[in-house]
Residue frames relative to the residue before (quaternion, step in Angstrom):
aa qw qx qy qz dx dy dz
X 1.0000 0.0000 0.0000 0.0000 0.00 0.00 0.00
X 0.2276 -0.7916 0.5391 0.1762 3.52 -0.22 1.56
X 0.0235 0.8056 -0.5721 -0.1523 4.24 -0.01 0.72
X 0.4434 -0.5950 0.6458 0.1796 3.89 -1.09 1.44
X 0.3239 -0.6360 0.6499 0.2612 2.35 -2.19 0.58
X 0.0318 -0.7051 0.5972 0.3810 3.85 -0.41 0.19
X 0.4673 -0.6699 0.5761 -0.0312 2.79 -1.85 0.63
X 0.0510 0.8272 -0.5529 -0.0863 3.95 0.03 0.62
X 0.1974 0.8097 -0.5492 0.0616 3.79 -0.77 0.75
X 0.2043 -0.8766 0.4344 0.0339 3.33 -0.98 1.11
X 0.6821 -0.2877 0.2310 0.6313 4.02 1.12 -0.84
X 0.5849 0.4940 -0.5303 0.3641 3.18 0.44 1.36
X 0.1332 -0.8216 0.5146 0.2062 3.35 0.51 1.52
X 0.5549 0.7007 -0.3566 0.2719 3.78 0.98 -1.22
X 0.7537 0.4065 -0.0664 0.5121 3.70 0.60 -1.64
X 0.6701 0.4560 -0.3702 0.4539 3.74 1.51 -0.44
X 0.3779 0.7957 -0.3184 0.3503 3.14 1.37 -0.27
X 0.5887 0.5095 -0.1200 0.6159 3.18 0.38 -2.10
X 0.7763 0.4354 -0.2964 0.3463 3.46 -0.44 -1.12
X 0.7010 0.3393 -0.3388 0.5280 3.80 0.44 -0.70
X 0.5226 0.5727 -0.4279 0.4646 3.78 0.81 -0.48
X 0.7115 0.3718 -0.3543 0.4796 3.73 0.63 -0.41
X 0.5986 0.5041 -0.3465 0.5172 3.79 1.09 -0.94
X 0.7075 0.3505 -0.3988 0.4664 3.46 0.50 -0.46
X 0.6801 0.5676 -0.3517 0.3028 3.82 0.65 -0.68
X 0.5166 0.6222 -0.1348 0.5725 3.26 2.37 -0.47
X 0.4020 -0.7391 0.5210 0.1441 3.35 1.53 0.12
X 0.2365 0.8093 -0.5026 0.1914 3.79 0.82 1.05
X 0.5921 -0.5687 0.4560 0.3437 3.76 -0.29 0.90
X 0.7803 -0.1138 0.4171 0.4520 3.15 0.09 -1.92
X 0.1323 -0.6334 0.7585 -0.0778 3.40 -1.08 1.72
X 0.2776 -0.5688 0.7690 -0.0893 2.83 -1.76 1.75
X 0.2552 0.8009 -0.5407 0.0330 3.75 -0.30 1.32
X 0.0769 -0.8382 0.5382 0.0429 3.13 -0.99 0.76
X 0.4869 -0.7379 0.4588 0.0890 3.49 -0.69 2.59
X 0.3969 -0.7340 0.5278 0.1585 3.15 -0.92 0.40
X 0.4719 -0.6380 0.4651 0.3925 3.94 -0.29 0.78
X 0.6523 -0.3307 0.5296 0.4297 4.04 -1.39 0.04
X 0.2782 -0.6423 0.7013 0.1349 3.34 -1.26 0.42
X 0.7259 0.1408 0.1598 0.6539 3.54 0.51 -1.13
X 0.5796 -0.6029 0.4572 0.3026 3.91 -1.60 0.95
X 0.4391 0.6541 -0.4018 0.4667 3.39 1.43 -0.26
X 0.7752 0.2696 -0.1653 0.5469 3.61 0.07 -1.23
X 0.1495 0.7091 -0.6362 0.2646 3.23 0.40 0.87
X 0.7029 0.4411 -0.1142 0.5463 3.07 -0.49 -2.35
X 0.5967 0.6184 -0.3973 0.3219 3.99 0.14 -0.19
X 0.4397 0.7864 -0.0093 0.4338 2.51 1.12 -2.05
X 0.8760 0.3285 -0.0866 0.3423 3.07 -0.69 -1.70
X 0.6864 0.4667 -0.3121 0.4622 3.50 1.18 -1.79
X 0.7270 0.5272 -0.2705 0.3468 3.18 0.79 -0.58
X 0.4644 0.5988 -0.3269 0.5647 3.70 1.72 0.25
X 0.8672 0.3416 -0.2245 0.2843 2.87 0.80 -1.18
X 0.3885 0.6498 -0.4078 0.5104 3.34 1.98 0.04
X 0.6445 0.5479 -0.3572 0.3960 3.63 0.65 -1.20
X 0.6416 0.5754 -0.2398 0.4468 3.54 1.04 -0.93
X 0.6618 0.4493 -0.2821 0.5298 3.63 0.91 -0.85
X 0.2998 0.7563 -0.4647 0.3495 4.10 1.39 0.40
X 0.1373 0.8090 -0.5715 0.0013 3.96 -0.15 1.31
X 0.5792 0.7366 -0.2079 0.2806 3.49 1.27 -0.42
X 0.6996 -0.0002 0.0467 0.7130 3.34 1.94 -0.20
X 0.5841 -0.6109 0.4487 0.2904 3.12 -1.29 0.95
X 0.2657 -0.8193 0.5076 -0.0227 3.71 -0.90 1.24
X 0.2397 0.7688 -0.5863 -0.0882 3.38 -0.63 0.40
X 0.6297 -0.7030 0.3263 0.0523 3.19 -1.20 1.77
X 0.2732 0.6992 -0.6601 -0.0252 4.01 -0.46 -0.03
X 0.1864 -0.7773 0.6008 0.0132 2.99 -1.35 0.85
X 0.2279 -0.8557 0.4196 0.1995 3.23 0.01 0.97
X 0.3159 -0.7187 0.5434 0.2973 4.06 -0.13 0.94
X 0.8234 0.3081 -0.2165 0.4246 3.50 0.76 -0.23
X 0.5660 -0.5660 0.4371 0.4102 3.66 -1.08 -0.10
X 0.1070 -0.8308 0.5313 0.1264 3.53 -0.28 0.78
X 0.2181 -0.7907 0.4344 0.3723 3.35 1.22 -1.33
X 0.6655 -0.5431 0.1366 0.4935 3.27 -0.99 0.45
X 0.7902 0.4851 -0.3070 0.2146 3.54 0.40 -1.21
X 0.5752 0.4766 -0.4143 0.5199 3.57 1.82 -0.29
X 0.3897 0.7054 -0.3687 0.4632 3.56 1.11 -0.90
X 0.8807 0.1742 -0.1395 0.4179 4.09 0.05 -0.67
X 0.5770 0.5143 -0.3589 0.5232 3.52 1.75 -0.35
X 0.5265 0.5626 -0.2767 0.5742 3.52 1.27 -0.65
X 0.7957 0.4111 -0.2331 0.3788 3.63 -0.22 -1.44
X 0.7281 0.4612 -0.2725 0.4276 3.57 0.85 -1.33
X 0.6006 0.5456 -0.3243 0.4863 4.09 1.40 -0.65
X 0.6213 0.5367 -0.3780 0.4278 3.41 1.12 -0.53
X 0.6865 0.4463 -0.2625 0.5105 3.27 0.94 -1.33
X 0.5632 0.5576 -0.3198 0.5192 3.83 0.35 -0.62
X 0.7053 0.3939 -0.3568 0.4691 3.76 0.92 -0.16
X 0.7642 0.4002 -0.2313 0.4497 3.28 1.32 0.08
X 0.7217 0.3237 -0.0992 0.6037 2.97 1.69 -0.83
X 0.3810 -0.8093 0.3230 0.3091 4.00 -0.88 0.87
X 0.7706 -0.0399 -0.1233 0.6240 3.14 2.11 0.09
X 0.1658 -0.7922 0.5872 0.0056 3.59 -1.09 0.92
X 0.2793 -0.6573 0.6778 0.1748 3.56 -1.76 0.27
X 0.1627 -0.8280 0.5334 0.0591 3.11 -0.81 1.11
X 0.1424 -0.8011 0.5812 0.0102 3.46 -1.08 0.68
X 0.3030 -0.6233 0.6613 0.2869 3.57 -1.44 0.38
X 0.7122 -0.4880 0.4576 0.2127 2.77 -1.54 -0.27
X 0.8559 0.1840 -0.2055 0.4374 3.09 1.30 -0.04
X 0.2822 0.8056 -0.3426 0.3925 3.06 1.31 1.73
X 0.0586 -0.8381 0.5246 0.1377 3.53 -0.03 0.41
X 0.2238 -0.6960 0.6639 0.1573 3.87 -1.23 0.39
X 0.2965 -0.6570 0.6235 0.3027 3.02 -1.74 -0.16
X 0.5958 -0.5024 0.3113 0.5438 3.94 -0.90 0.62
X 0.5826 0.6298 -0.3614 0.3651 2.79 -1.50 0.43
X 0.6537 0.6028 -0.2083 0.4074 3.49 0.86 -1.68
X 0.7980 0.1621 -0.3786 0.4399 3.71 0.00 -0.68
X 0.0763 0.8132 -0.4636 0.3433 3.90 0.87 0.29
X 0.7781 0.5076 0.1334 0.3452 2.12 -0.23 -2.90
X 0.8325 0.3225 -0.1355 0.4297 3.63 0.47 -0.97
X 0.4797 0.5046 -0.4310 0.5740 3.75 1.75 -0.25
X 0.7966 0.4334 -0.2935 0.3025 3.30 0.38 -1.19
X 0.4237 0.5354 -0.4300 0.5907 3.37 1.94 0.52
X 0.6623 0.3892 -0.4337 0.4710 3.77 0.18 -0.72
X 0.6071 0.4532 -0.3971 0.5180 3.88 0.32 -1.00
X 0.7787 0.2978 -0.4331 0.3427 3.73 -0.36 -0.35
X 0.7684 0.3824 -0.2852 0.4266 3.30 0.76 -1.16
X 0.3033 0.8176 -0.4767 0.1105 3.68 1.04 -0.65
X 0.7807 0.1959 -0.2021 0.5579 4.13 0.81 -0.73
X 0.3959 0.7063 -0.3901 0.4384 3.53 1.08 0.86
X 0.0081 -0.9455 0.2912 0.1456 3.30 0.38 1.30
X 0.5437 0.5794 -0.3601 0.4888 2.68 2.00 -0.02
X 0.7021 0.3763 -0.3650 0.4819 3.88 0.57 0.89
X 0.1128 -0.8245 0.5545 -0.0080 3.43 -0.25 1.55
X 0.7558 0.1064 -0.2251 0.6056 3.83 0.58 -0.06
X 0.1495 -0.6216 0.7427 0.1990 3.02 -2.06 -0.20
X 0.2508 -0.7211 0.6228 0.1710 3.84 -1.28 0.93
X 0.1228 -0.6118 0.6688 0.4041 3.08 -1.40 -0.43
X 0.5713 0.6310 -0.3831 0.3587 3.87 0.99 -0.38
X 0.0270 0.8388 -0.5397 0.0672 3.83 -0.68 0.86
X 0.1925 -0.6830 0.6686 0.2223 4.08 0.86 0.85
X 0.5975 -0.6534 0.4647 0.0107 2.73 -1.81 0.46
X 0.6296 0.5067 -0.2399 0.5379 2.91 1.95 -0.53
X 0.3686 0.8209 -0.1436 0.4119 3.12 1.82 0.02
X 0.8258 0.3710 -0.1184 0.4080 3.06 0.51 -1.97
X 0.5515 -0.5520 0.5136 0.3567 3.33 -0.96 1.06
X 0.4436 -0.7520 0.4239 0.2408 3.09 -1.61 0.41
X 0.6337 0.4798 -0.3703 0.4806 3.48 1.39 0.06
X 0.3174 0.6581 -0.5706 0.3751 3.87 1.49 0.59
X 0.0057 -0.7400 0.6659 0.0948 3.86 -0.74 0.49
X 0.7890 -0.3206 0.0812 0.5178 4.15 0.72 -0.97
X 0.3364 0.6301 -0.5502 0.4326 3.76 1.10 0.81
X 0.4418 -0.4401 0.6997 0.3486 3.78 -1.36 0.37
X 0.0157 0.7410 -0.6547 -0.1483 3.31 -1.64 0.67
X 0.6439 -0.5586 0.3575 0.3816 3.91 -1.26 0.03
X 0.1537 -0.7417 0.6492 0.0692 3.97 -0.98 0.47
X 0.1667 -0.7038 0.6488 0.2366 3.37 -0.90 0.20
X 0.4365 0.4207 -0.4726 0.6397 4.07 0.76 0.32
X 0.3379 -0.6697 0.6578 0.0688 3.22 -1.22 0.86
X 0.2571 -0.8208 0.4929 0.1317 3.50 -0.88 0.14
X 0.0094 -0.8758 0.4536 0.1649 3.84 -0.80 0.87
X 0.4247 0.6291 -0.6033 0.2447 3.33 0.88 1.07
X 0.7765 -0.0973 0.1085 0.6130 4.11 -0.11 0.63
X 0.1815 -0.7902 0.3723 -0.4517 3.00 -0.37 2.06
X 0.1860 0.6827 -0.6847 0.1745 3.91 -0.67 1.07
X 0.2021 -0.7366 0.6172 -0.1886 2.62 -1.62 1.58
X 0.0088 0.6778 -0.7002 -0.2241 4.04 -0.53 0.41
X 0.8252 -0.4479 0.2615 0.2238 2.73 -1.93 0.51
X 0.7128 0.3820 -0.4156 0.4163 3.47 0.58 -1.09
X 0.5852 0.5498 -0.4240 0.4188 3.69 0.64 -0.57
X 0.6666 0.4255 -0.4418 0.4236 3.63 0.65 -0.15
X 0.5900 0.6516 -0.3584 0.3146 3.66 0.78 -0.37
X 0.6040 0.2591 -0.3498 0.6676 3.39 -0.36 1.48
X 0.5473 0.5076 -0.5352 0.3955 3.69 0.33 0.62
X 0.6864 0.5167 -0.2739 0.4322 3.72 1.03 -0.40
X 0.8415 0.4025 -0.1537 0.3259 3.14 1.15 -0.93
X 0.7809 0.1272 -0.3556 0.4976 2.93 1.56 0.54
X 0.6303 -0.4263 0.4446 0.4726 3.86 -0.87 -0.37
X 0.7298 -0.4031 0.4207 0.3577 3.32 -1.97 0.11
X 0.6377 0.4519 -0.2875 0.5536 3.55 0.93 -1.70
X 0.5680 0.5576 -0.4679 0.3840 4.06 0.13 -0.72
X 0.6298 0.6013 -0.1395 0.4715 3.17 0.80 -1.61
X 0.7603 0.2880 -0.1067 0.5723 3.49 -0.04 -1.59
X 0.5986 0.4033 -0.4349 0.5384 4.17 0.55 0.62
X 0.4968 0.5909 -0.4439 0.4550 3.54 0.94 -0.31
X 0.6899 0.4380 -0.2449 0.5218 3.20 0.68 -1.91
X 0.8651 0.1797 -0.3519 0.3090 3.77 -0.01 -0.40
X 0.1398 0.6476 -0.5831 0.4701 3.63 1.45 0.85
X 0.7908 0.2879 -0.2679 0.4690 3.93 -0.18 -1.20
X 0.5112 -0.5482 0.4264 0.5063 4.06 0.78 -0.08
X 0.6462 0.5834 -0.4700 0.1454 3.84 -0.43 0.70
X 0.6985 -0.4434 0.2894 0.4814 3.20 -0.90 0.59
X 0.2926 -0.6794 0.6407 0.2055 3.52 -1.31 0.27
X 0.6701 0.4051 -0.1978 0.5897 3.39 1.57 -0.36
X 0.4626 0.6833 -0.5392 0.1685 3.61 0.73 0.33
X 0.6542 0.4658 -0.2724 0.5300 3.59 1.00 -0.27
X 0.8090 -0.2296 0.2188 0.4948 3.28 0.96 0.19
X 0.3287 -0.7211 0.5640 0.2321 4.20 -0.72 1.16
X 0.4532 0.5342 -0.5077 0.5014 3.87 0.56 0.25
X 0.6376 0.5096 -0.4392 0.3753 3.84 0.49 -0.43
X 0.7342 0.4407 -0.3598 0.3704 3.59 0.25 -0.86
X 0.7068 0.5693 -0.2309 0.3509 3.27 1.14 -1.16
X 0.5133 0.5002 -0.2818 0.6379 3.76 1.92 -0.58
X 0.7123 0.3731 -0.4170 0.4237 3.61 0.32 -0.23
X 0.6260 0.4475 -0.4508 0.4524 3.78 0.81 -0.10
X 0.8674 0.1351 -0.2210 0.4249 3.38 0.71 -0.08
X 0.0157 0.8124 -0.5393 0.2209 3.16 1.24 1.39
X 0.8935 0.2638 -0.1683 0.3222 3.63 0.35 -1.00
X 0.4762 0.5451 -0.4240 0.5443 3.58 1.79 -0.10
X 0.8037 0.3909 -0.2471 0.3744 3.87 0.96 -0.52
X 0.2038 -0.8455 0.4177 0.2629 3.19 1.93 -0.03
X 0.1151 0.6289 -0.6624 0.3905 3.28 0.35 1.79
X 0.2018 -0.6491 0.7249 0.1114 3.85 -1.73 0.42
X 0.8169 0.4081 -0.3809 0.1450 3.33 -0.01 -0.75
X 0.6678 0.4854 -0.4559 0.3326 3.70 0.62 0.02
X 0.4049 0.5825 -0.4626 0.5318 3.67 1.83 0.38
X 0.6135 0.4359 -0.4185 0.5084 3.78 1.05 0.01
X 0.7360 0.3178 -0.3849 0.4572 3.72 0.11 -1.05
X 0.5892 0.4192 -0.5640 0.3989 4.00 0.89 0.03
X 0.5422 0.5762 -0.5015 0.3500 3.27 0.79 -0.72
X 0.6525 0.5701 -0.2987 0.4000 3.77 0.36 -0.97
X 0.4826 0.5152 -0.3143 0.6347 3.55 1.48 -0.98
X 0.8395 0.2238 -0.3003 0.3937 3.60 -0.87 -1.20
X 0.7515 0.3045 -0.4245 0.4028 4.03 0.63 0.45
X 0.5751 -0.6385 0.3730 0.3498 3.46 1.34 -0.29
X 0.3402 0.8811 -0.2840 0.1652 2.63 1.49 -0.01
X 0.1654 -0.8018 0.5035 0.2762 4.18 -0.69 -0.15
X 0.2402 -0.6464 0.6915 0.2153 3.70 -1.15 0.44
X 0.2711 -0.6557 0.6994 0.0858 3.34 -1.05 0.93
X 0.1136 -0.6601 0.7368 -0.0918 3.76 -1.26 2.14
X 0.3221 -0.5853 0.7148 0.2068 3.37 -1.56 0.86
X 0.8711 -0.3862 0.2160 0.2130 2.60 -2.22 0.93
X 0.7859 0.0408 0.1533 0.5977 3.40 1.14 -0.91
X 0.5266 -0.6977 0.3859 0.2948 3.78 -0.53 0.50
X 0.5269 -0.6197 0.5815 0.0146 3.04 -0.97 1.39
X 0.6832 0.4608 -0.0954 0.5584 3.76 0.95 -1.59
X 0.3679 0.6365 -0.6699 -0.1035 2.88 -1.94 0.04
X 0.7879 -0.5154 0.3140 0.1223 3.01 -1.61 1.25
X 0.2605 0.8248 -0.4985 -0.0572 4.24 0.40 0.31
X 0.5424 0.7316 -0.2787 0.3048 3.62 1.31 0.63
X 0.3661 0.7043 -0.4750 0.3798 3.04 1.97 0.46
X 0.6009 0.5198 -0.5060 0.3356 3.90 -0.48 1.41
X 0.8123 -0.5299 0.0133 0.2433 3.26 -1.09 0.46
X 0.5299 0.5975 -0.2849 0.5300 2.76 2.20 -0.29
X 0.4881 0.7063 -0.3836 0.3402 3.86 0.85 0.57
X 0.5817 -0.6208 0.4244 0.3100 3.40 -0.93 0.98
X 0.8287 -0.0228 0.0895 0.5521 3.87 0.34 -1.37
X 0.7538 0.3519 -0.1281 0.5400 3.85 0.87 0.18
X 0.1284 0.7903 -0.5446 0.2497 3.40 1.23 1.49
X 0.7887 -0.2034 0.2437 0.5265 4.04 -0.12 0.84
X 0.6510 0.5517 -0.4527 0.2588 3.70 0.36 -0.18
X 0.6847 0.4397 -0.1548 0.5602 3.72 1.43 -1.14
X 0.0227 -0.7590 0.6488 -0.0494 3.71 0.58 1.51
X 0.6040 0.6562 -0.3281 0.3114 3.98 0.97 -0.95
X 0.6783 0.4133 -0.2941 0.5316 3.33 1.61 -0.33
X 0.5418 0.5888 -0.5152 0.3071 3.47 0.51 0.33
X 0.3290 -0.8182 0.4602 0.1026 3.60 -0.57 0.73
X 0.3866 -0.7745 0.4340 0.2495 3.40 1.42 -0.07
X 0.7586 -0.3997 0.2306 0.4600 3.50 -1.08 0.39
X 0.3970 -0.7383 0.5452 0.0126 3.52 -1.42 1.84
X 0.3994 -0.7070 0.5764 0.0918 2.90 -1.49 1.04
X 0.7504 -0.5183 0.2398 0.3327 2.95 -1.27 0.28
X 0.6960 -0.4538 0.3507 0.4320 3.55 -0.99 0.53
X 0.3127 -0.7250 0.5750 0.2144 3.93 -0.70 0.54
X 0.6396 -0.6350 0.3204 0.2917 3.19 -0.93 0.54
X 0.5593 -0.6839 0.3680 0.2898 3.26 -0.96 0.92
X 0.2984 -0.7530 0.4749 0.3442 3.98 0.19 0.79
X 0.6180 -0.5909 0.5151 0.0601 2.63 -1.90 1.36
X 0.6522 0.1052 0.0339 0.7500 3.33 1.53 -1.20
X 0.1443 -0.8389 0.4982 0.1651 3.42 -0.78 0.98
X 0.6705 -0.5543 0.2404 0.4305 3.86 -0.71 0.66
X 0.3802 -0.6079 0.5907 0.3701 3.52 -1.09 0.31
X 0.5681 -0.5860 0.4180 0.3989 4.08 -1.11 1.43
X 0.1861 0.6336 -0.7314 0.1703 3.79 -0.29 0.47
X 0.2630 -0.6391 0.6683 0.2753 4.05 -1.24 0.17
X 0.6081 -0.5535 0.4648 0.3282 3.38 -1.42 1.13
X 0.4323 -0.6551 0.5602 0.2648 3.55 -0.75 0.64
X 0.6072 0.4917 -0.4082 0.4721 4.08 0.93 0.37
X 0.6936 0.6353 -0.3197 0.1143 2.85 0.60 -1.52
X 0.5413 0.6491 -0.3100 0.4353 3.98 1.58 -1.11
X 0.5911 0.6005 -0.2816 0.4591 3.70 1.18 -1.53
X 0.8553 0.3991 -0.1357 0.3014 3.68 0.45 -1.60
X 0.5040 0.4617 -0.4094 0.6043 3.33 1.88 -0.11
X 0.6218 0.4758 -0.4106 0.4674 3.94 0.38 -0.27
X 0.8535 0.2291 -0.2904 0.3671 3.33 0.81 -0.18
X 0.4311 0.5374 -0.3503 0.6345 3.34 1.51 0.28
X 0.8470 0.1636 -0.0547 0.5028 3.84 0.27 -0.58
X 0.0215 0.8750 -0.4494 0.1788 3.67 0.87 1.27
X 0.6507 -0.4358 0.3301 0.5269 3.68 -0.69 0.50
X 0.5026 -0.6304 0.5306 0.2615 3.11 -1.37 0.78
X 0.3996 -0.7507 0.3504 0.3924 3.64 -0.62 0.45
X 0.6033 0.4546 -0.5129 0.4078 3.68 1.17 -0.34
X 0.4313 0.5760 -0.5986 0.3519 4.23 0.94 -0.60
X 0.6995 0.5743 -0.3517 0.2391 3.89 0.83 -1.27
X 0.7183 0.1951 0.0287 0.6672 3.55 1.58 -0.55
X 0.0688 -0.8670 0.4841 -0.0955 3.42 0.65 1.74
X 0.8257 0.3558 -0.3690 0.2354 3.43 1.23 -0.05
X 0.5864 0.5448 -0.4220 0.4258 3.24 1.61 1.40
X 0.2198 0.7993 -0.4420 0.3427 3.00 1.47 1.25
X 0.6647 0.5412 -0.3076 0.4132 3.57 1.65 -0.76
X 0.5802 0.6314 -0.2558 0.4463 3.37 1.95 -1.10
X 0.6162 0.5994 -0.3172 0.4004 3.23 1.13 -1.23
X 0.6546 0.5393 -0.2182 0.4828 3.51 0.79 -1.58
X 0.8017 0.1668 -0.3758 0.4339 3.78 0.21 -0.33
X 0.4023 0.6193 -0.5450 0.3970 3.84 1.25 0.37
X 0.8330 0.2470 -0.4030 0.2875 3.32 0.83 -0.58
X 0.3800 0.7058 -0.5108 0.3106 3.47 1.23 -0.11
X 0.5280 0.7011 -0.2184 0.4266 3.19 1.33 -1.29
X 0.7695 0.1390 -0.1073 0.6141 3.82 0.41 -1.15
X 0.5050 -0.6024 0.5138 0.3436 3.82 0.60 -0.09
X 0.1998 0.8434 -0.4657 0.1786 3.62 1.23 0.59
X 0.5142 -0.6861 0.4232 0.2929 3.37 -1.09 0.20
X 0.7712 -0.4862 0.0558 0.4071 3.68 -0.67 0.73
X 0.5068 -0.7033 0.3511 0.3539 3.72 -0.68 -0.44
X 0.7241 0.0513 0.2239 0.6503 2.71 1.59 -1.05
């Protein structure tokens, strides 16, 4: 089972760079990438340099989508990852502005191949923040019930139901049956109300993981790290310094005996405190004031 990476990139030739240097140093088969159209006549010339690098790819078979249009990021990967999933029975997805250390996509096939008829495990990561990691994890992968969308593998049937409904759909299921919408963290409810005016995707995944029970399997330590904290970033301009993990170690060892899907008994506690109610969700009616202060100073987004 040959399992692709897809690949989403848009006008960061600088940070895509770095990034394919690791996919290629990983000895990937095959990158499924899909460009994003210009947003604005500006990101043209971006755009373009960044096509035309993707083109100059000799190191692995490539297939290309170009999007003629802006999609943005969050249709851009619900779109891109259903297409590919129609062809392939599992993939690892990446942005563009992830790096890995060798070693990493290995590591993460040899997660899809084990867990692949495991219905109680719908993703694998390679990304594990540090403020995160339980403390009695030493070098076994362990289970999460928060899924995770920094570098990512997914088989198909587990992706089904991610199109057809929304985050709130999703995150009403979970409190149809009585549970917290915030047990994994108060940032969840508040991203799902404005999943689709911000054209974000990922917190319609970690509900999605909620409304099936599902587990994401994190290694001991991150594999991943994040170089896209600046101003040219879709959802993670300089504000989310807490996710930066600082300089990676080596790949951990591929288990000999992998874990039975059980969820770390920390893992619910440390997203609730690491990801706590936003403070404007706490005072929703100065979200309208806020929004025309910034139109007003030309501020940067809220949310």
């Amino acid at each position: 089972m040959v399992i692709p990476v897809i690949l989403f990139a848009y006008k960061r030739l600088d940070v895509l760079e770095r990034t394919l240097a690791c996919l290629r140093e990983n000895r990937v088969p095959l990158l499924v990438v899909y460009s994003d159209g210009a947003r604005t006549e500006q990101d043209k010339p971006s755009v373009q340099a960044v096509r035309e690098y993707l083109s100059r790819i000799d190191w692995c078979q490539v297939e290309r989508h170009d999007r003629p249009q802006n999609f943005g990021l969050g249709k851009n990967i619900l779109t891109g990852v259903t297409e590919a999933l129609e062809r392939y029975e599992a993939v690892l997805v990446w942005e563009d502005d992830l790096i890995c250390v060798p070693g990493t996509y290995a590591y993460l096939c040899a997660a899809l191949r084990q867990y692949r008829n495991d219905a109680r495990v719908m993703s694998v990561t390679g990304w594990t923040n540090r403020h995160l990691l339980p403390g009695d994890v030493v070098d076994i992968p362990y289970f999460d019930g928060r899924a995770e969308c920094l570098t990512w593998g997914i088989w198909r049937q587990a992706w089904q139901g991610m199109t057809g409904e929304t985050a709130c759909q999703k995150m009403k299921v979970i409190q149809d049956r009585g549970e917290s919408p915030r047990h994994y963290g108060g940032d969840l409810p508040y991203m799902a109300r404005h999943e689709l005016e911000s054209n974000i995707w990922a917190v319609r995944f970690l509900y999605h993981h909620l409304q099936h029970r599902g587990l994401c399997l994190r290694p001991p330590w991150s594999m991943v790290e994040h170089i896209g904290f600046d101003e040219r970033a879709t959802n993670a301009a300089g504000r989310n310094s807490w996710l930066i993990n600082g300089e990676l170690r080596p790949c951990p060892p591929i288990p000999a005996v992998w874990p039975e899907p059980i969820e770390h008994r920390a893992c619910a506690a440390r997203h609730r405190r690491m990801c706590p109610r936003p403070w404007i969700d706490l005072f929703p009616r100065t979200v309208p004031l806020v929004r025309r202060l910034q139109r007003l100073f030309r501020m940067g987004p809220i949310a």
